[in-house]
N, CA, C and O atoms as a CHARMM CRD file, in Angstrom:
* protein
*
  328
    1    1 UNK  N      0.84600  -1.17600   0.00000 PROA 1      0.00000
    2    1 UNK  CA     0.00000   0.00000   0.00000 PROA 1      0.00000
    3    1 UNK  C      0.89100   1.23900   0.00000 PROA 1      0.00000
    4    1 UNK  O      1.88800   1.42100   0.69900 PROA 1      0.00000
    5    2 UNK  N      0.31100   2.13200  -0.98800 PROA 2      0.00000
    6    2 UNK  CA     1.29200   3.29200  -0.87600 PROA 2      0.00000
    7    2 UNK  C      0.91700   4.49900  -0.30500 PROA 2      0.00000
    8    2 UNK  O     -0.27100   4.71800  -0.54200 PROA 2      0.00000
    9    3 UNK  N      1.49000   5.44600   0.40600 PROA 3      0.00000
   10    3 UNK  CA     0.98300   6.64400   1.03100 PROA 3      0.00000
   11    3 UNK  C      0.73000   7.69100   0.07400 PROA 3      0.00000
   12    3 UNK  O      1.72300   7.93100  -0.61200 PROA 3      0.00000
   13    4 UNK  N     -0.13200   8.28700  -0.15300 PROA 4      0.00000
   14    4 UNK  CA    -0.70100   8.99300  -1.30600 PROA 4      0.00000
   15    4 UNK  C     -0.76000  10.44900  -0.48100 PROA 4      0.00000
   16    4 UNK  O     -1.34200  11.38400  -1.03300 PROA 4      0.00000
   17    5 UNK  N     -0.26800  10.60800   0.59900 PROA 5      0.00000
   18    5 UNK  CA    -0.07500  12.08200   1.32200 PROA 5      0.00000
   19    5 UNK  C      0.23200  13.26400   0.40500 PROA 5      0.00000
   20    5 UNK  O      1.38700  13.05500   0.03600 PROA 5      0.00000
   21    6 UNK  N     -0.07900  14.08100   0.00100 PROA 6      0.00000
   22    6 UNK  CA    -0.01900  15.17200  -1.08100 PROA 6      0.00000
   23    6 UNK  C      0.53000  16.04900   0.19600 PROA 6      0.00000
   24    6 UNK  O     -0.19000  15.97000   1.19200 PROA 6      0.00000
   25    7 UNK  N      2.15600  17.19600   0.35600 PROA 7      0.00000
   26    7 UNK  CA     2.42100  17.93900   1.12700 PROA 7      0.00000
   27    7 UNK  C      2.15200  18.72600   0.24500 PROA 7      0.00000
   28    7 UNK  O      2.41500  18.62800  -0.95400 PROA 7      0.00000
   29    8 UNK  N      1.14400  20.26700   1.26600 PROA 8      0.00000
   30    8 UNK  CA     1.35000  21.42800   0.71800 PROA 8      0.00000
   31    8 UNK  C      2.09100  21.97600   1.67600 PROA 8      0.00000
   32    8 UNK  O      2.30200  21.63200   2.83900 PROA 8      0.00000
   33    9 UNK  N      2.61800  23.26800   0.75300 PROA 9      0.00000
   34    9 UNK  CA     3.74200  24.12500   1.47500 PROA 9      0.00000
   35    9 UNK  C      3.33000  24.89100   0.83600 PROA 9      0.00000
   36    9 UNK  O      2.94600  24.61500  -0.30000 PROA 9      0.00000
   37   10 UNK  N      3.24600  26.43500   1.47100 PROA 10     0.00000
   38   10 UNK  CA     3.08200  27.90400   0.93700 PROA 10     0.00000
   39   10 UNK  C      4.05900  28.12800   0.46100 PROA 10     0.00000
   40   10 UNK  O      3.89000  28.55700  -0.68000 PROA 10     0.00000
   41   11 UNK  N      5.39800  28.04200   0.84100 PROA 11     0.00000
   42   11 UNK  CA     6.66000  28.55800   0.34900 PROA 11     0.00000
   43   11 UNK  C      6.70500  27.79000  -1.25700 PROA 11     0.00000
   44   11 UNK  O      7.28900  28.40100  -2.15200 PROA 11     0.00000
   45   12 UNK  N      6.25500  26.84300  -1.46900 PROA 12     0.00000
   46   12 UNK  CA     6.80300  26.29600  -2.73900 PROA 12     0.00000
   47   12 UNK  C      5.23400  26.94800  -3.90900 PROA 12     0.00000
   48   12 UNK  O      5.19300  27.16900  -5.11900 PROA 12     0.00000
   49   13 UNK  N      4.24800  27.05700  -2.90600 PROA 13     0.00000
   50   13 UNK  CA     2.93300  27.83400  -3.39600 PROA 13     0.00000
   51   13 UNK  C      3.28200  29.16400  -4.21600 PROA 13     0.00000
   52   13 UNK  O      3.02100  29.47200  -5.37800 PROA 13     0.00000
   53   14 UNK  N      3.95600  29.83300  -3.21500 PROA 14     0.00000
   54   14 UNK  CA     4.59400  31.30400  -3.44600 PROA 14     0.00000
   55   14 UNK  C      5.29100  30.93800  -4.44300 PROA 14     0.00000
   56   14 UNK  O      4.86300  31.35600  -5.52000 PROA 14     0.00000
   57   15 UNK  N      6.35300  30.21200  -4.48800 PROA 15     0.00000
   58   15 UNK  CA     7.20600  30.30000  -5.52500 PROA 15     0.00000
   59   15 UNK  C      6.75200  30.06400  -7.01700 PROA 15     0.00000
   60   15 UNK  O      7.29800  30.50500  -8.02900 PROA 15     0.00000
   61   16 UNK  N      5.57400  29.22800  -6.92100 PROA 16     0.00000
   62   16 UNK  CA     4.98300  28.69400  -8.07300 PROA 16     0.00000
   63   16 UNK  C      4.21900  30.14300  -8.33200 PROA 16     0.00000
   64   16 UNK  O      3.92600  30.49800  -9.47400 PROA 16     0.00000
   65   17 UNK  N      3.97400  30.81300  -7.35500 PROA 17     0.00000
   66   17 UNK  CA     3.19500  32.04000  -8.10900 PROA 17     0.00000
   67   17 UNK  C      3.89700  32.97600  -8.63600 PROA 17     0.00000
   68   17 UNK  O      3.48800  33.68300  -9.55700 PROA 17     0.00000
   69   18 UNK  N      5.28400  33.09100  -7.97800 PROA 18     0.00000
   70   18 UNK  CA     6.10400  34.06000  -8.53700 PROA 18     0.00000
   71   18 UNK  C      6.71800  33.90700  -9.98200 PROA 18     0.00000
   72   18 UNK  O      7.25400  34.84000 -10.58000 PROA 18     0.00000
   73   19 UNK  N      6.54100  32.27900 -10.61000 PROA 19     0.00000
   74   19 UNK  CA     7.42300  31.86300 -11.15000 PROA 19     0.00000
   75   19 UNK  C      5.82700  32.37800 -12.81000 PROA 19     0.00000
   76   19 UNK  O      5.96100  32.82100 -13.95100 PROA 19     0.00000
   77   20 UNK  N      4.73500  32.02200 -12.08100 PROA 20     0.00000
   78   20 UNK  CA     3.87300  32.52200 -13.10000 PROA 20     0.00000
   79   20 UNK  C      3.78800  34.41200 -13.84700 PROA 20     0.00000
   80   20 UNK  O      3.49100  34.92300 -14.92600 PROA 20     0.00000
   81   21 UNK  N      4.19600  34.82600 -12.64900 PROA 21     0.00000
   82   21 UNK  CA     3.69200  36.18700 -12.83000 PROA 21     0.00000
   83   21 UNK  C      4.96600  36.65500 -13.84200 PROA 21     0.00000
   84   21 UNK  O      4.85700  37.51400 -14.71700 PROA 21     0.00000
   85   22 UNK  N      6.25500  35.86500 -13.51100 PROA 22     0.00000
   86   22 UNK  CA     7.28000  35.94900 -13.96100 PROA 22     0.00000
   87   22 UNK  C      7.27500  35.93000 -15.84300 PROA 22     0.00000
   88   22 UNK  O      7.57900  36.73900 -16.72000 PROA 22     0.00000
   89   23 UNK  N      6.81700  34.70400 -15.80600 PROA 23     0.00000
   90   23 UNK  CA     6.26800  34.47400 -17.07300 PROA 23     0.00000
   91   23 UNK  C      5.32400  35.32400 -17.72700 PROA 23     0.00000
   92   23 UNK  O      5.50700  35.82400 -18.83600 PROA 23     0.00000
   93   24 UNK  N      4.50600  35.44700 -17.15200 PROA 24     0.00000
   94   24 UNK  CA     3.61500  36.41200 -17.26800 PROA 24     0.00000
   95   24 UNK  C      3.91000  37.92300 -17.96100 PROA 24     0.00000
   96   24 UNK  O      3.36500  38.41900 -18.94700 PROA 24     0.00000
   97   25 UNK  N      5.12600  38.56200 -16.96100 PROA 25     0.00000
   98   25 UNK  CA     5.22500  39.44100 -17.36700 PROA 25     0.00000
   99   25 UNK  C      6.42700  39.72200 -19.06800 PROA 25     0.00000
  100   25 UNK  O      6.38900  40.59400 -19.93500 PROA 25     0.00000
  101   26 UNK  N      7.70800  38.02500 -18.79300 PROA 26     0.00000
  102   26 UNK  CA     7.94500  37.93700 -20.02900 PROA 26     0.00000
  103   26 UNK  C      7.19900  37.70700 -21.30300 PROA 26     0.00000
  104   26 UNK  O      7.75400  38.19200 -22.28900 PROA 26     0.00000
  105   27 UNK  N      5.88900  36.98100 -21.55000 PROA 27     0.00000
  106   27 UNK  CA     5.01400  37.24300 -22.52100 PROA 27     0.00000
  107   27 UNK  C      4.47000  38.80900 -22.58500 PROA 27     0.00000
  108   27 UNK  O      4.30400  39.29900 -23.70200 PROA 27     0.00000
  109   28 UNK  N      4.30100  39.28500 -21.87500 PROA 28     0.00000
  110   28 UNK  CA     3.68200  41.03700 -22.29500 PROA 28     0.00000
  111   28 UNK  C      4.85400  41.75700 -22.96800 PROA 28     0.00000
  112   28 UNK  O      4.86000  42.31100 -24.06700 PROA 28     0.00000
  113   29 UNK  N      6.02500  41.60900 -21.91600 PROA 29     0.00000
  114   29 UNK  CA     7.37000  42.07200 -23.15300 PROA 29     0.00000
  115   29 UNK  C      8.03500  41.91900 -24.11700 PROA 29     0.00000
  116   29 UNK  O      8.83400  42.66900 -24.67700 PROA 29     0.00000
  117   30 UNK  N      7.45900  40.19000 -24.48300 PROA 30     0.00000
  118   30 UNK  CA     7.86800  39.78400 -26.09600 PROA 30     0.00000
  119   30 UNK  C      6.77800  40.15400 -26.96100 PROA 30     0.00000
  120   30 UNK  O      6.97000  40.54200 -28.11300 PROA 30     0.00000
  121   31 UNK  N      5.42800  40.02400 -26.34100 PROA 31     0.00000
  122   31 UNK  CA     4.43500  40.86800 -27.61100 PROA 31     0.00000
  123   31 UNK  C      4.55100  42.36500 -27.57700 PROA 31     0.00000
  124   31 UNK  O      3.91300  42.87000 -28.50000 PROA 31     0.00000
  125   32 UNK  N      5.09700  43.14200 -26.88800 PROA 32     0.00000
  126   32 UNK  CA     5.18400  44.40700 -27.33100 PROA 32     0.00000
  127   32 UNK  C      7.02500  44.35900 -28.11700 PROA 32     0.00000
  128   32 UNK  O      7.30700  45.50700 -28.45900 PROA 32     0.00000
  129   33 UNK  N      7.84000  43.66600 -28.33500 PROA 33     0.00000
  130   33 UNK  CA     8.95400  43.54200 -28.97900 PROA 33     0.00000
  131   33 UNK  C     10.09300  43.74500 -28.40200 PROA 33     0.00000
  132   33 UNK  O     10.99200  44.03400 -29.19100 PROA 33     0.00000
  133   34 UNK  N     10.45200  43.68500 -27.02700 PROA 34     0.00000
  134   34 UNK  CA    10.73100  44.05800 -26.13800 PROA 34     0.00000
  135   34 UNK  C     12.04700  42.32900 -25.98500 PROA 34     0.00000
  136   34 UNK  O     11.67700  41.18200 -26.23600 PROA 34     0.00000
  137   35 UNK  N     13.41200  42.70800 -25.55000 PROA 35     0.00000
  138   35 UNK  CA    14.30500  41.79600 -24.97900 PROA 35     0.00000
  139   35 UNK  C     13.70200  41.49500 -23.84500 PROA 35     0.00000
  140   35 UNK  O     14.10700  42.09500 -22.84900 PROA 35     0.00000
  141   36 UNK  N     12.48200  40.41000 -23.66400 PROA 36     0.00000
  142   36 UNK  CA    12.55400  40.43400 -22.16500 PROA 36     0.00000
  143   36 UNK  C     13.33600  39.81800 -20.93900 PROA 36     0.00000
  144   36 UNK  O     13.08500  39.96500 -19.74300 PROA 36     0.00000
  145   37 UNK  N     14.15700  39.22700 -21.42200 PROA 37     0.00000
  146   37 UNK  CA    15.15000  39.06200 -20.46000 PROA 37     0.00000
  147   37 UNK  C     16.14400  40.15500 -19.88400 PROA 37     0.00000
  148   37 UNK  O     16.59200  40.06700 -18.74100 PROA 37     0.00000
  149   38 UNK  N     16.58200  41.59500 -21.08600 PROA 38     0.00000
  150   38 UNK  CA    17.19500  42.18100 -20.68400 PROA 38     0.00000
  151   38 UNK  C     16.22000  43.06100 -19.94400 PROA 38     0.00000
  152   38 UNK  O     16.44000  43.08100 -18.73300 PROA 38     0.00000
  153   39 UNK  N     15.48100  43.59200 -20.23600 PROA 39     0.00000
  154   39 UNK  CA    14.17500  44.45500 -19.43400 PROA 39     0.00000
  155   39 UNK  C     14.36000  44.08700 -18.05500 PROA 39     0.00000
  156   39 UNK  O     14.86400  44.78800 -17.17800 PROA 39     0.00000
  157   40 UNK  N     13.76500  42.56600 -17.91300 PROA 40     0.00000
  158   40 UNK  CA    13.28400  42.09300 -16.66800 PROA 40     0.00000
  159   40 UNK  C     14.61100  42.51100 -15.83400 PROA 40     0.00000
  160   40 UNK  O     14.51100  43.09100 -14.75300 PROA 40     0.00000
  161   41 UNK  N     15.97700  42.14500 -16.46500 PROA 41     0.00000
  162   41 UNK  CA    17.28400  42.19900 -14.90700 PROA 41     0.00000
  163   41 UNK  C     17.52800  43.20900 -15.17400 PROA 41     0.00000
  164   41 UNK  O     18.18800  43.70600 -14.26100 PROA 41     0.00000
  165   42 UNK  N     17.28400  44.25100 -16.40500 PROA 42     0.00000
  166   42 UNK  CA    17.37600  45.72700 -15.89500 PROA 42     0.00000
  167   42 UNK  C     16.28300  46.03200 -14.63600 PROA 42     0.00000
  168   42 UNK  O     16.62200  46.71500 -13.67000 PROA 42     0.00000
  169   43 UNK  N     15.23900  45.57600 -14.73600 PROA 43     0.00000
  170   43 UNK  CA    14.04200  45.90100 -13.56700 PROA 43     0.00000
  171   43 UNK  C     14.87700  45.38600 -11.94200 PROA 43     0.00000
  172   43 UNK  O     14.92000  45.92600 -10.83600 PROA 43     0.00000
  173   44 UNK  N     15.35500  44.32400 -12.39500 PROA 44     0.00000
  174   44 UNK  CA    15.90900  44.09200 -10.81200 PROA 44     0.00000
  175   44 UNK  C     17.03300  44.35700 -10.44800 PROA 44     0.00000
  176   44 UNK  O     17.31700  44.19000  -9.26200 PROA 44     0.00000
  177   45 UNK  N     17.88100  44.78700 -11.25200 PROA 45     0.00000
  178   45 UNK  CA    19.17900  45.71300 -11.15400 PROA 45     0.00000
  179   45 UNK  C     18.83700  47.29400 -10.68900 PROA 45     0.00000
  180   45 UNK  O     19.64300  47.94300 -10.02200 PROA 45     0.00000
  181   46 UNK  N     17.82600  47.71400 -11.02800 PROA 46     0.00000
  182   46 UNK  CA    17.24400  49.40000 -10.82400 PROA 46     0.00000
  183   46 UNK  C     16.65400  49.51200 -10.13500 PROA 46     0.00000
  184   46 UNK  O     16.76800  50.37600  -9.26500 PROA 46     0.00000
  185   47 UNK  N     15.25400  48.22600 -10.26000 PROA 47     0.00000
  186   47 UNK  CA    13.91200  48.77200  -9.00100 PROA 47     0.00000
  187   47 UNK  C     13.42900  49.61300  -9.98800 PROA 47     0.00000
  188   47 UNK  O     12.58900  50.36900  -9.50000 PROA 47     0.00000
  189   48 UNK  N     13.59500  49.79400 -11.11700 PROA 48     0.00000
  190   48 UNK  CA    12.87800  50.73700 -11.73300 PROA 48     0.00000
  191   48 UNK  C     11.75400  50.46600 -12.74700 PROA 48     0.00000
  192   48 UNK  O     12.10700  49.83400 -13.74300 PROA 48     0.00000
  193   49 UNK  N     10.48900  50.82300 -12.67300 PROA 49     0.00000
  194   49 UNK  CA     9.03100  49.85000 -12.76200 PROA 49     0.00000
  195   49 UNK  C      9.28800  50.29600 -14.48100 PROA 49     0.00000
  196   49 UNK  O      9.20200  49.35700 -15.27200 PROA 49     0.00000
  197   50 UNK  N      9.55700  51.50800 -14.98600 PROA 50     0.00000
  198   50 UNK  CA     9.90200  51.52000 -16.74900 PROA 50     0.00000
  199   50 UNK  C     10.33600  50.84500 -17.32600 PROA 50     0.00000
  200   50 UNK  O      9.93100  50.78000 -18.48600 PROA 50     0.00000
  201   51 UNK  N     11.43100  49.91700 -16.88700 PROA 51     0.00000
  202   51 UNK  CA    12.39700  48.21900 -17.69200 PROA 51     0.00000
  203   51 UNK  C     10.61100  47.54900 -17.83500 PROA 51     0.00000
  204   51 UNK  O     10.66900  46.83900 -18.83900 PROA 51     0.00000
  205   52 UNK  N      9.70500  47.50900 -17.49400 PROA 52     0.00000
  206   52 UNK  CA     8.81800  46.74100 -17.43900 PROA 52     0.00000
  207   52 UNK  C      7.38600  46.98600 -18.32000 PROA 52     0.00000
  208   52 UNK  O      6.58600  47.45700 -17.51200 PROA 52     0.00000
  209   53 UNK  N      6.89300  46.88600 -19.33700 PROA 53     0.00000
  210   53 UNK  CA     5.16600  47.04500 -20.04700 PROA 53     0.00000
  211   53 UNK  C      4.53500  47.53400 -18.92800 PROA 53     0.00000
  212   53 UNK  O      4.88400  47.43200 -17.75200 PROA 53     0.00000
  213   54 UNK  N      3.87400  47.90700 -19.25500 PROA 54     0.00000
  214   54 UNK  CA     1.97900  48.53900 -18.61800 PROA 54     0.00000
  215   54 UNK  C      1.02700  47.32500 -19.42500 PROA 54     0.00000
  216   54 UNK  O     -0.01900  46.81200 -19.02600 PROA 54     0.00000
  217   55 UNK  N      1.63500  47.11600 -20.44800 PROA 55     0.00000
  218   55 UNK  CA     0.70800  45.78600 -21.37200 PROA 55     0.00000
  219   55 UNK  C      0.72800  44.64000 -20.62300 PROA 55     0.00000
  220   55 UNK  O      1.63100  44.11000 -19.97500 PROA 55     0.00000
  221   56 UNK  N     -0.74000  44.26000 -20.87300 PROA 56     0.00000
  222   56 UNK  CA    -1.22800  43.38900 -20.29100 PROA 56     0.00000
  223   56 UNK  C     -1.11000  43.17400 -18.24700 PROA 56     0.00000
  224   56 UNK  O     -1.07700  42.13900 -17.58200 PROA 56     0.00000
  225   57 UNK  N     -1.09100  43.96700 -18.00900 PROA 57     0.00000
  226   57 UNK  CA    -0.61900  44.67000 -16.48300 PROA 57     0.00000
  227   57 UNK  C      0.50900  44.48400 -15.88500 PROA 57     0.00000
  228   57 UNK  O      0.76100  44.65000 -14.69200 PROA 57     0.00000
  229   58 UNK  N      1.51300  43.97300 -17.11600 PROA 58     0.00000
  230   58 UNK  CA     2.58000  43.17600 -16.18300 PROA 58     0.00000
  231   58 UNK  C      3.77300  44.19400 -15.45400 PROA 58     0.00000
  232   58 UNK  O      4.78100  43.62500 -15.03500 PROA 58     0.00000
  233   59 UNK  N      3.68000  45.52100 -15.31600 PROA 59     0.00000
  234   59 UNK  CA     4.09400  46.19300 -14.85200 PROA 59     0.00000
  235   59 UNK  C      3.63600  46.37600 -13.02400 PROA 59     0.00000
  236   59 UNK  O      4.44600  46.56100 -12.11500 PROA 59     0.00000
  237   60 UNK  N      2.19800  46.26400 -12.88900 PROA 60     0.00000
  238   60 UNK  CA     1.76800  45.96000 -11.87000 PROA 60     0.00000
  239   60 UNK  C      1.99100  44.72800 -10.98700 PROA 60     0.00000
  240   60 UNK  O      2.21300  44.47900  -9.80200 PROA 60     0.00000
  241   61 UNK  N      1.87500  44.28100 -11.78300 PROA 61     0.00000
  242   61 UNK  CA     1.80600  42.22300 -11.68300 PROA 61     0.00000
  243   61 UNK  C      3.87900  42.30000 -10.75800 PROA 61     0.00000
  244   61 UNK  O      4.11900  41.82000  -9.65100 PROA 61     0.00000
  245   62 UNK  N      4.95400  43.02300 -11.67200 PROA 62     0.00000
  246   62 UNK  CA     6.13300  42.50000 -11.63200 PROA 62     0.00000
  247   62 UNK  C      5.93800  43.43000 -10.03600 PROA 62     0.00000
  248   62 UNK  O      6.06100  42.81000  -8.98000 PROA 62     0.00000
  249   63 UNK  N      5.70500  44.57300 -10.03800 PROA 63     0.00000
  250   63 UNK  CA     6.32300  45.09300  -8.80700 PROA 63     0.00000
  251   63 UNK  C      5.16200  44.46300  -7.32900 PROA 63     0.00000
  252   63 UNK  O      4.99700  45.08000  -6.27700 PROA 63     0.00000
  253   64 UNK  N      4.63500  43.36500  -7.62900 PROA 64     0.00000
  254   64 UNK  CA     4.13300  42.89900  -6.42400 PROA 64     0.00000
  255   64 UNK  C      4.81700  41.97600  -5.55400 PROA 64     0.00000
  256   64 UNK  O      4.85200  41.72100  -4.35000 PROA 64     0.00000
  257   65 UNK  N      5.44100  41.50000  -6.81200 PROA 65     0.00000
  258   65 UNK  CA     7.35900  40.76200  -6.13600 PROA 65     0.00000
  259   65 UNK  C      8.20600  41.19200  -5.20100 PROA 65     0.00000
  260   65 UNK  O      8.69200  42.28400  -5.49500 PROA 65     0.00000
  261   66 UNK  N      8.52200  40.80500  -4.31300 PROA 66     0.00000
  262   66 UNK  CA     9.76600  41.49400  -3.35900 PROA 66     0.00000
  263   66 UNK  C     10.90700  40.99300  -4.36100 PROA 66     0.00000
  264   66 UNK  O     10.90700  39.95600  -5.02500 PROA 66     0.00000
  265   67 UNK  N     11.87200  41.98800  -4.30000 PROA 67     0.00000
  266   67 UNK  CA    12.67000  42.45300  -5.52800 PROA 67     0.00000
  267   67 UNK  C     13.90600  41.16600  -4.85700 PROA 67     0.00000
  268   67 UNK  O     14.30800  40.18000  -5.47400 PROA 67     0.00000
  269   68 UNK  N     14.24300  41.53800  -3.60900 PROA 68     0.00000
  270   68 UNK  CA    15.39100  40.03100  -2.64500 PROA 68     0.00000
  271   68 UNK  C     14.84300  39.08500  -3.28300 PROA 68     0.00000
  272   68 UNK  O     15.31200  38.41000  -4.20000 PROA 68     0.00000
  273   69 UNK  N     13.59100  39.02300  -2.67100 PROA 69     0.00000
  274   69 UNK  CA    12.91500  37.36200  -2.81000 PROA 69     0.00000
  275   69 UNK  C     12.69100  36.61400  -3.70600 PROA 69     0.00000
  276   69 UNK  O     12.48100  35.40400  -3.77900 PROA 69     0.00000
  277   70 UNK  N     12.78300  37.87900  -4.80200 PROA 70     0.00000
  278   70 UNK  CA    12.55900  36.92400  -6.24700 PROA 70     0.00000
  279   70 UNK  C     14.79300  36.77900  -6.71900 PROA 70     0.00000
  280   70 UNK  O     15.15400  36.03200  -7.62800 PROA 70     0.00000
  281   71 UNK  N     15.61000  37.43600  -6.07600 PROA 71     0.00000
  282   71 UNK  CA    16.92500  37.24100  -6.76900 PROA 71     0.00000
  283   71 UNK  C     16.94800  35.57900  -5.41300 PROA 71     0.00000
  284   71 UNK  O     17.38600  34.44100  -5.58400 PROA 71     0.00000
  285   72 UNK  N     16.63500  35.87700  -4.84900 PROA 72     0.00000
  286   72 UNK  CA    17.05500  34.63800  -3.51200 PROA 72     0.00000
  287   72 UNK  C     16.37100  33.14800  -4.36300 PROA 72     0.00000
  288   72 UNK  O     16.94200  32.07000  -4.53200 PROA 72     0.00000
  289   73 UNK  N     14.79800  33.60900  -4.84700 PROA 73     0.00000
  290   73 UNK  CA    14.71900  32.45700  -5.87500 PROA 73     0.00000
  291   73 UNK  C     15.47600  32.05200  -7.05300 PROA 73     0.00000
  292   73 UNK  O     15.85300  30.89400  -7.23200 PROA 73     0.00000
  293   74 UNK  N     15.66400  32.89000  -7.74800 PROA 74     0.00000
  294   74 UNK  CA    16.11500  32.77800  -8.94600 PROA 74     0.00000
  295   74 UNK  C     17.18600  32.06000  -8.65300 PROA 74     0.00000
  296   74 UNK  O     17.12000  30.89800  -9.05500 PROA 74     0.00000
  297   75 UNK  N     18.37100  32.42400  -7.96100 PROA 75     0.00000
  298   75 UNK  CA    19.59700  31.79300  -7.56100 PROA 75     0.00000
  299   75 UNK  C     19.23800  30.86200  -6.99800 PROA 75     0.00000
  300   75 UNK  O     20.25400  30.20200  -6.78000 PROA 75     0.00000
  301   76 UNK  N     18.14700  30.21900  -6.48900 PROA 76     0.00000
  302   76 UNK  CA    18.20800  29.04300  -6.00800 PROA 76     0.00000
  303   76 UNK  C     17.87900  28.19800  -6.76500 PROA 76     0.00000
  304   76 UNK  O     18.60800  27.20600  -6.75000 PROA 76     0.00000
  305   77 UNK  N     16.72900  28.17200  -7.71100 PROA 77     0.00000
  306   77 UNK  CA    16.54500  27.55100  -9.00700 PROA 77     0.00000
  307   77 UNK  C     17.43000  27.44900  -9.90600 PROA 77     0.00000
  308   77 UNK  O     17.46600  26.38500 -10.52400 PROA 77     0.00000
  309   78 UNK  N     18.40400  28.52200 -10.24400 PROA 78     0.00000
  310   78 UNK  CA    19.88100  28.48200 -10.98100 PROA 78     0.00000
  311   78 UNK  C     20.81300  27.32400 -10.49100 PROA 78     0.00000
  312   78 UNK  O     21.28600  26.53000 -11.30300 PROA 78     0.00000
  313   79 UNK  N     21.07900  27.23600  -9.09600 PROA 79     0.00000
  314   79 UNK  CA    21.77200  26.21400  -8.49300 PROA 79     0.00000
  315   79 UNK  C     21.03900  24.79000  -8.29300 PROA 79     0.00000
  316   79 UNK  O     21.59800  23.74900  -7.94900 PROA 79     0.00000
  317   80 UNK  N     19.68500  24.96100  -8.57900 PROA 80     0.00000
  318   80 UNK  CA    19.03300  23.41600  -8.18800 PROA 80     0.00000
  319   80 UNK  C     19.24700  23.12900  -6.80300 PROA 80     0.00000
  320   80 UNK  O     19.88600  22.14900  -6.42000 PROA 80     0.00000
  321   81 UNK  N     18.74100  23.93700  -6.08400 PROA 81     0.00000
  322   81 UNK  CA    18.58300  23.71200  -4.69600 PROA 81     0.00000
  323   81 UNK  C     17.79200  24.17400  -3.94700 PROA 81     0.00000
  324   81 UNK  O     17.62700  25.36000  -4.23200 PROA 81     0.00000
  325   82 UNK  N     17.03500  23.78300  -2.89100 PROA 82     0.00000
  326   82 UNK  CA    15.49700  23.86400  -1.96400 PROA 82     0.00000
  327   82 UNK  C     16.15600  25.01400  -0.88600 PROA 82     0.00000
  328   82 UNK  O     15.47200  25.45900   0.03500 PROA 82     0.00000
């Protein structure tokens, strides 16, 4: 018999949401024509909400992110580690 226990965790909740909005906001910056990779780490290199569209709200959407919390993820997903 196998244990079919499903763990939730907010922290991995959060991350899954951050990781959407993330996306999120790189689709609004490739349909307006936009590098969104360089945009986005200009946004977290500056703090400055202009690297980022108003299209499709993802300007709103990006600065609901804590600006640490999303480099503390990123680097942790970069390294493959919890």
């Amino acid at each position: 018999m196998t244990d079919k226990t499903i763990k939730f965790s907010i922290k991995d909740e959060h991350e899954t949401e951050v990781r959407r909005t993330l996306v999120a906001v790189y689709e609004a910056l490739s349909e307006k024509g936009y590098n969104p990779i360089s945009q986005i780490v200009g946004y977290i290199l500056s703090e400055d909400p202009t690297y980022i569209t108003t299209h499709n709200n993802a300007r709103s959407l990006v600065r609901r992110i804590d600006r640490d919390e999303l480099l503390q993820i990123l680097v942790k997903e970069y390294l493959g580690i919890d």
